[in-house]
C-alpha positions in Angstrom: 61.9 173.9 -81.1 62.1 177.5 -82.3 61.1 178.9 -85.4 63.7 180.0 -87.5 62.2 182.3 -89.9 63.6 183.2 -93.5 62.5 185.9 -95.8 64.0 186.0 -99.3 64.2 189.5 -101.2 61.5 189.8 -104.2 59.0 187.3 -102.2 55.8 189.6 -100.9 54.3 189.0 -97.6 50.7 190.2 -96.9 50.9 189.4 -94.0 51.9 188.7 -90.1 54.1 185.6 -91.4 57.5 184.3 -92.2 58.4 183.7 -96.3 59.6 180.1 -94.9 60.2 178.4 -91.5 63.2 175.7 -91.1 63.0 172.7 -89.2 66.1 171.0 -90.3 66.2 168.9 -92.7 62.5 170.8 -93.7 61.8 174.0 -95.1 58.1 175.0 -94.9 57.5 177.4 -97.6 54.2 179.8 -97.1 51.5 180.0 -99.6 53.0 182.2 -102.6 50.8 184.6 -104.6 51.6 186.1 -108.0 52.5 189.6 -106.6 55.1 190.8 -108.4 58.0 191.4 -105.9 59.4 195.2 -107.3 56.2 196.1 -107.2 54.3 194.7 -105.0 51.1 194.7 -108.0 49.5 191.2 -108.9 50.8 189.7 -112.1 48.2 190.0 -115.0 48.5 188.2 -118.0 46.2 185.2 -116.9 46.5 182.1 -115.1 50.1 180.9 -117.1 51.6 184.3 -115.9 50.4 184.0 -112.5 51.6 180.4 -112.0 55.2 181.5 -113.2 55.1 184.4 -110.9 54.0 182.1 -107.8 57.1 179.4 -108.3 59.4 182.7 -109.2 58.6 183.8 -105.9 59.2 180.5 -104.2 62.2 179.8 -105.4 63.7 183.1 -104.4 62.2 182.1 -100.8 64.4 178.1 -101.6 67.3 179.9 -102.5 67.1 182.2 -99.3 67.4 179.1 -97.3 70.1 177.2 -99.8 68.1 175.3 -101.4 67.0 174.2 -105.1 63.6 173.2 -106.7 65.2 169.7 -106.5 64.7 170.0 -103.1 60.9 170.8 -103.0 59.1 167.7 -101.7 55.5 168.5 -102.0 53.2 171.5 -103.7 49.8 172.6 -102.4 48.3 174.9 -105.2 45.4 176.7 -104.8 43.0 177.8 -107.8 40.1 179.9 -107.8 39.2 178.1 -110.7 39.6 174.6 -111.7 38.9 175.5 -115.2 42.2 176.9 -115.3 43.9 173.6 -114.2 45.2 172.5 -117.0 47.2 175.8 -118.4 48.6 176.1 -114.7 49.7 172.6 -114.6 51.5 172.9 -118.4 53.6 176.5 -116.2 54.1 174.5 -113.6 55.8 171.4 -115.5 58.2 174.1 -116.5 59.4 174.8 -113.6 60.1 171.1 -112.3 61.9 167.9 -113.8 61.0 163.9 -112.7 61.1 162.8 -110.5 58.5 165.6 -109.7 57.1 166.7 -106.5 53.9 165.3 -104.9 51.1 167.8 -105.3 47.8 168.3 -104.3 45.5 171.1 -106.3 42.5 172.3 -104.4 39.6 174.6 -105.8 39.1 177.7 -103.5 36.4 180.3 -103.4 38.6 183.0 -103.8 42.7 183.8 -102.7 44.1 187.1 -101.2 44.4 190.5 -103.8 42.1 188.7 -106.0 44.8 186.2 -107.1 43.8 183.2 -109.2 46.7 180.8 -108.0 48.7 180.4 -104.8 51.3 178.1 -103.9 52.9 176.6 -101.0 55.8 174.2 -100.6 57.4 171.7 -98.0 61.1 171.2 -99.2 64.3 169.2 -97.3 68.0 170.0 -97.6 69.8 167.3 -98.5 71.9 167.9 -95.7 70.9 169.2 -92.3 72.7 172.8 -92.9 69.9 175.0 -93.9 70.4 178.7 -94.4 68.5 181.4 -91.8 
């Protein structure tokens, strides 16, 4: 199987990789950081801000393939610190509705650009068309 890359506008790469690769019906998402996508700068304004940055970046990289945060199956997110947990989960709730994605958080020694969240996601169109 071939790769079928997609790369949304406003989604940074820092990177040799792809923004997403399909797999019909699945839509690997790559790790997201809170870079701000017009400028390319880390989003400041603390852990809230950076979480809302990461899933406004993702879901520009869904909607590049046709698809909707309904469709996301299951969240990674990555903190640098686990004290910050609970204000990243109440940005991330936000951004879904239930049923909600499965999710595992993990507690890393440190993420690229000195980031303090990053987020990757596994999605499936609900059909097998998915746009690359």
């Amino acid at each position: 199987m071939s790769r079928q890359a997609i790369n949304a506008p406003g989604a940074v790469a820092v990177g040799p990789y792809s923004h997403a690769v399909a797999a019909p019906p699945y839509v690997f998402l790559s790790g997201q950081t809170p870079l701000d996508g017009a400028t390319g700068a880390l989003m400041q304004g603390g852990i809230e801000a950076q979480t809302r940055q990461c899933l406004k970046n993702l879901f520009a990289v869904l909607a590049a393939a046709g698809l909707e945060p309904e469709d996301v199956l299951k969240c990674n997110v990555f903190l640098t610190d686990m004290g910050d947990f609970a204000a990243m989960n109440g940005a991330y709730a936000e951004h879904f509705s239930a049923p909600y994605p499965a999710r595992t958080t993990i507690g890393v020694a440190a993420l690229p650009l000195g980031a303090r969240v990053e987020i990757e996601m596994v999605a499936a169109a609900r059909t097998q068309a998915v746009a690359v």
